[in-house]
C-alpha positions in Angstrom: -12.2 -99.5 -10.6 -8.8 -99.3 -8.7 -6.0 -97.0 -10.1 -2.3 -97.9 -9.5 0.3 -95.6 -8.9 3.8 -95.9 -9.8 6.2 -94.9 -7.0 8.3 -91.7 -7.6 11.5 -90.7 -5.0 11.2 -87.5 -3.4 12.1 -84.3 -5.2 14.9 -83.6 -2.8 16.3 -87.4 -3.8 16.0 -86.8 -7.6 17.1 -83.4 -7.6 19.7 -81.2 -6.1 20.0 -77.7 -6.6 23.3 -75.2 -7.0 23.9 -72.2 -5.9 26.0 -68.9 -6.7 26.0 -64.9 -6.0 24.9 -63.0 -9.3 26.6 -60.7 -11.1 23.2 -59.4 -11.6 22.2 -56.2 -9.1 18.6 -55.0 -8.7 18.1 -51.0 -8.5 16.4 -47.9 -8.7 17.2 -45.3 -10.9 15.6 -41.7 -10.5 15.5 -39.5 -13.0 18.4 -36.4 -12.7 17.9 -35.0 -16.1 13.9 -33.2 -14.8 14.0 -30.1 -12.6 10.9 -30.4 -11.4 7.1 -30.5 -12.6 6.7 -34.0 -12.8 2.7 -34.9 -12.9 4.3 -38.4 -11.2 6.3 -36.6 -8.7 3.7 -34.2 -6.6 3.0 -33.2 -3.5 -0.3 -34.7 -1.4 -2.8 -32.8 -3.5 -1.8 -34.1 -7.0 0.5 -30.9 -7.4 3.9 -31.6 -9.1 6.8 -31.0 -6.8 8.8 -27.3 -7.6 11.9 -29.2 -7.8 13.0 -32.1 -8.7 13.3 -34.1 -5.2 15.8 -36.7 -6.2 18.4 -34.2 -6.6 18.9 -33.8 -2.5 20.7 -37.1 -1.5 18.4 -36.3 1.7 15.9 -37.4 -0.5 17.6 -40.4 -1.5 18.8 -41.3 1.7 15.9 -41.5 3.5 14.2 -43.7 0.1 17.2 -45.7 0.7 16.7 -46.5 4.6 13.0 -46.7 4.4 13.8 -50.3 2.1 13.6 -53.7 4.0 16.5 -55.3 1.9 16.4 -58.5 3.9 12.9 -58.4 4.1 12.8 -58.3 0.3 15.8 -61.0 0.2 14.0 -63.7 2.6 10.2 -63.1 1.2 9.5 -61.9 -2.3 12.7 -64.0 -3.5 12.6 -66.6 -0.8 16.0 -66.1 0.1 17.5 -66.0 -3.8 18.6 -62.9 -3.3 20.7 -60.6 -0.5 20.6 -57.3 0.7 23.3 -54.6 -0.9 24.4 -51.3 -1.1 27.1 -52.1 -3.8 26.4 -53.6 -7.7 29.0 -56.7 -7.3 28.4 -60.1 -4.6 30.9 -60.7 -2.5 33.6 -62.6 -4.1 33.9 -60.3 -7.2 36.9 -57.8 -8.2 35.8 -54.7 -6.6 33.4 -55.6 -3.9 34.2 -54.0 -1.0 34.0 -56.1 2.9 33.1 -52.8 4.1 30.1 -51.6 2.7 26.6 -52.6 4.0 23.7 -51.5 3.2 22.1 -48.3 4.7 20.3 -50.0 7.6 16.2 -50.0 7.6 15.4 -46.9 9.8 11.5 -45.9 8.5 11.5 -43.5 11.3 15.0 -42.1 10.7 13.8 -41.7 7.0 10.8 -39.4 8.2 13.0 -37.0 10.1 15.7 -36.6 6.9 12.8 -36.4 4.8 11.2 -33.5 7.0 14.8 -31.8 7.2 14.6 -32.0 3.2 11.4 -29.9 3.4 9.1 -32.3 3.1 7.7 -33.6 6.5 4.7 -34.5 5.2 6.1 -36.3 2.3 4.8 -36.5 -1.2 3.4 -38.6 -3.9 5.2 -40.6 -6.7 5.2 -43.1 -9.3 7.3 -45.6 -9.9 7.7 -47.9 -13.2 9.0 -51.4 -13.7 9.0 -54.1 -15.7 6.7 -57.0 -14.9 8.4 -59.9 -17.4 12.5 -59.0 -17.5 14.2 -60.2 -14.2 13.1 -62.6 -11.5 9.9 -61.1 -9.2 10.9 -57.4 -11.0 7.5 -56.0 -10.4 6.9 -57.9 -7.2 10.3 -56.3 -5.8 9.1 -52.6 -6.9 6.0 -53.5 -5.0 7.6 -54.3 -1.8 9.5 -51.0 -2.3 6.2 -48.7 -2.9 5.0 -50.0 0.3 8.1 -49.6 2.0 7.9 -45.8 1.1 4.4 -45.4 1.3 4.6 -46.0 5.0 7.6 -43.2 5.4 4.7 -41.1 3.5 6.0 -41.1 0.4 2.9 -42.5 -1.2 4.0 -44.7 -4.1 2.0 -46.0 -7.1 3.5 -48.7 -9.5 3.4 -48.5 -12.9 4.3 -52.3 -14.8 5.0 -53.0 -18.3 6.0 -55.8 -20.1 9.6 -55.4 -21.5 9.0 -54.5 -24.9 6.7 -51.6 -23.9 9.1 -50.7 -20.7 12.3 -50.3 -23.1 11.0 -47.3 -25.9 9.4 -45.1 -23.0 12.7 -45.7 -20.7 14.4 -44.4 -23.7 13.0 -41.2 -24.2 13.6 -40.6 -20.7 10.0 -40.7 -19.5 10.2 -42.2 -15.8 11.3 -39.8 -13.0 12.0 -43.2 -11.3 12.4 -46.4 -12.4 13.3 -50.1 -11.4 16.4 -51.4 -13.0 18.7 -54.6 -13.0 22.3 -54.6 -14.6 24.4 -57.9 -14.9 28.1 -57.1 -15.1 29.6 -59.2 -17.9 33.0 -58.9 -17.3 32.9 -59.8 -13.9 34.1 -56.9 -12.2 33.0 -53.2 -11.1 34.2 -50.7 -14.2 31.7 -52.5 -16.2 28.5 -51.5 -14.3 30.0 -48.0 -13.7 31.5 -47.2 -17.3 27.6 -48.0 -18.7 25.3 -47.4 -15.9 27.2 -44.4 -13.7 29.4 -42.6 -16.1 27.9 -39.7 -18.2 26.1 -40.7 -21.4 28.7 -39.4 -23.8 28.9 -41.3 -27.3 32.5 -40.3 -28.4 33.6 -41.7 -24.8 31.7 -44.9 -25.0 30.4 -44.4 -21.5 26.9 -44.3 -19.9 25.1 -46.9 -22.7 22.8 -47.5 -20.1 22.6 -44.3 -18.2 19.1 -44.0 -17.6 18.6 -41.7 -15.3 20.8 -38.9 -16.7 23.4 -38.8 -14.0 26.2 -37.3 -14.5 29.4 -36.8 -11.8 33.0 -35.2 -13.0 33.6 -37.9 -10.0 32.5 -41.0 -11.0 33.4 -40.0 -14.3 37.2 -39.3 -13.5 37.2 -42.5 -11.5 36.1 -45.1 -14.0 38.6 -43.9 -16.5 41.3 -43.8 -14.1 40.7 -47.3 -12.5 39.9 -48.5 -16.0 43.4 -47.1 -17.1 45.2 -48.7 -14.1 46.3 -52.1 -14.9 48.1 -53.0 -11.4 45.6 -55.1 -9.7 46.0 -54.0 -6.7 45.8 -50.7 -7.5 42.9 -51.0 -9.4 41.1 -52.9 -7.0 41.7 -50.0 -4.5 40.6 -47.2 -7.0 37.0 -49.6 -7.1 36.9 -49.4 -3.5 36.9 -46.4 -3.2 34.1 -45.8 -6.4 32.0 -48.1 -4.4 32.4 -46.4 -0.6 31.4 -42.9 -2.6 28.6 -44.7 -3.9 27.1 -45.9 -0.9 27.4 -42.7 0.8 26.0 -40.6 -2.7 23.2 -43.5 -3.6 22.8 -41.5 -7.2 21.1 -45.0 -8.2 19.2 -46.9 -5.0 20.4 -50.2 -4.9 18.1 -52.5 -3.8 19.6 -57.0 -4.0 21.8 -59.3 -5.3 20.4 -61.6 -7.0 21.6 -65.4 -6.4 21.2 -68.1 -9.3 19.8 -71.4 -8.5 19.9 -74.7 -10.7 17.7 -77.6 -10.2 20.2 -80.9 -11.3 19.3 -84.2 -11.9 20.6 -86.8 -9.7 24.1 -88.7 -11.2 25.1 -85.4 -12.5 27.5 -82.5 -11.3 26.8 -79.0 -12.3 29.3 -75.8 -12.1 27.3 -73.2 -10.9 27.9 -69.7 -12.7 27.9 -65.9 -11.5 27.4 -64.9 -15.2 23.9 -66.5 -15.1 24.8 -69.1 -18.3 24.4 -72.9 -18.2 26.9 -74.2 -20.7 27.7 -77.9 -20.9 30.7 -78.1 -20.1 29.6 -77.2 -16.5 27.6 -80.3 -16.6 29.2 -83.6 -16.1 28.5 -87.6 -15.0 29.0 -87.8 -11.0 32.2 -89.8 -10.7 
């Protein structure tokens, strides 16, 4: 027998999509609260590390230039994402024009990691979700080979969310992959729970996972969270961000972009926060 086929229009005719930078940023936390002895931070022969390595921004420095952001940006999200050093897209209260990311120097990573004692590297493991944000475990992937190749061999650990969260928790990971949408749209949210010490009676690091802690960042977020100039304000962010780049306590890693797919003869208001409400959908006029 014959089969007929109905005709269909092309996606791209049915469909269009819209586009906006995220609020949400993709990072990587290590672990400042260990001092060493990690049996998933050693050195080539399975030995944990004296010390704690995370502690030398050397260390971080050359983790941070050994990343391919835009490699990351154009092929394990396909372009839904951009490279940053900061934990806002460009638009947002806070970002700052001048900040870029530490540029990918795998061979300049080697000789920072040799001047921080460890020219032969050293061996670590990494944990990440594999269900929570968009390509989570595909992005800490990309990462472990990034480092492996500066000699940092690096194993990945995955977990679906709900057995990520309880071990994250009690502080288990000496490093981690993390993601952190800013809700209020601007950069003393992201630094108030992610950077600031964990301190219950301040109401600061919520989501400090890493143990930082820095009298700096600390003094700043209250300060620019106190100042209610906007000018000023903005410039006391800038400033937290510039510090951040140059410190890297947390690695950060892309900016996610949100995409929606909408159906031809309707309009669609494309948000940062990540929400599709219906109100940002209406009849093309």
């Amino acid at each position: 027998g014959s089969f007929a086929f109905a005709a269909t229009a092309p996606l791209s005719v049915r469909v269009t999509v819209t586009s906006i930078p995220s609020l949400r940023t993709v990072y990587i936390v290590p672990d400042y609260g260990r001092t060493g002895g990690d049996p998933e931070v050693t050195d080539n022969a399975g030995q944990p590390l004296p010390a704690n390595p995370f502690l030398d921004v050397r260390v971080r420095r050359a983790l941070s230039m050994a990343i391919n952001r835009q490699a990351i940006a154009d092929q394990v999200m396909e372009g839904a994402a951009t490279a940053t050093a900061q934990w806002l897209p460009q638009g947002a209260f806070g970002y700052d024009t001048t900040v870029q990311p530490r540029a990918y120097d795998p061979e300049g990573a080697k000789r920072l990691l040799a001047e921080a004692g460890f020219p032969e590297g050293f061996r670590l493991t990494i944990t990440s979700p594999n269900d929570r944000w968009p390509n989570d475990s595909r992005i800490t992937q990309a990462v472990a080979q990034m480092w492996t190749r500066i000699g940092v061999r690096t194993q990945v650990t995955g977990y679906p969310w709900t057995g990520f969260v309880p071990r994250r928790m009690r502080f288990e990971y000496p490093i981690q992959l993390a993601a952190w949408g800013s809700s209020t749209g601007e950069a003393s949210n992201f630094l108030a729970n992610v950077v600031a010490t964990r301190d219950r009676s301040r109401l600061t690091g919520a989501n400090n996972n890493g143990r930082y802690s820095s009298p700096f960042f600390d003094d700043i977020t209250a300060r620019g969270s106190a100042t209610l100039d906007d000018e000023r304000r903005e410039a006391i962010w800038h400033e937290a961000v510039r510090r951040y780049a140059e410190e890297e306590p947390y690695i950060q890693v892309v900016q996610y972009v949100n995409n929606w797919a909408v159906r031809r003869g309707m309009t669609h208001d494309p948000r940062m926060d990540e929400r599709t409400i219906a109100l940002g959908v209406k009849p093309t006029r």
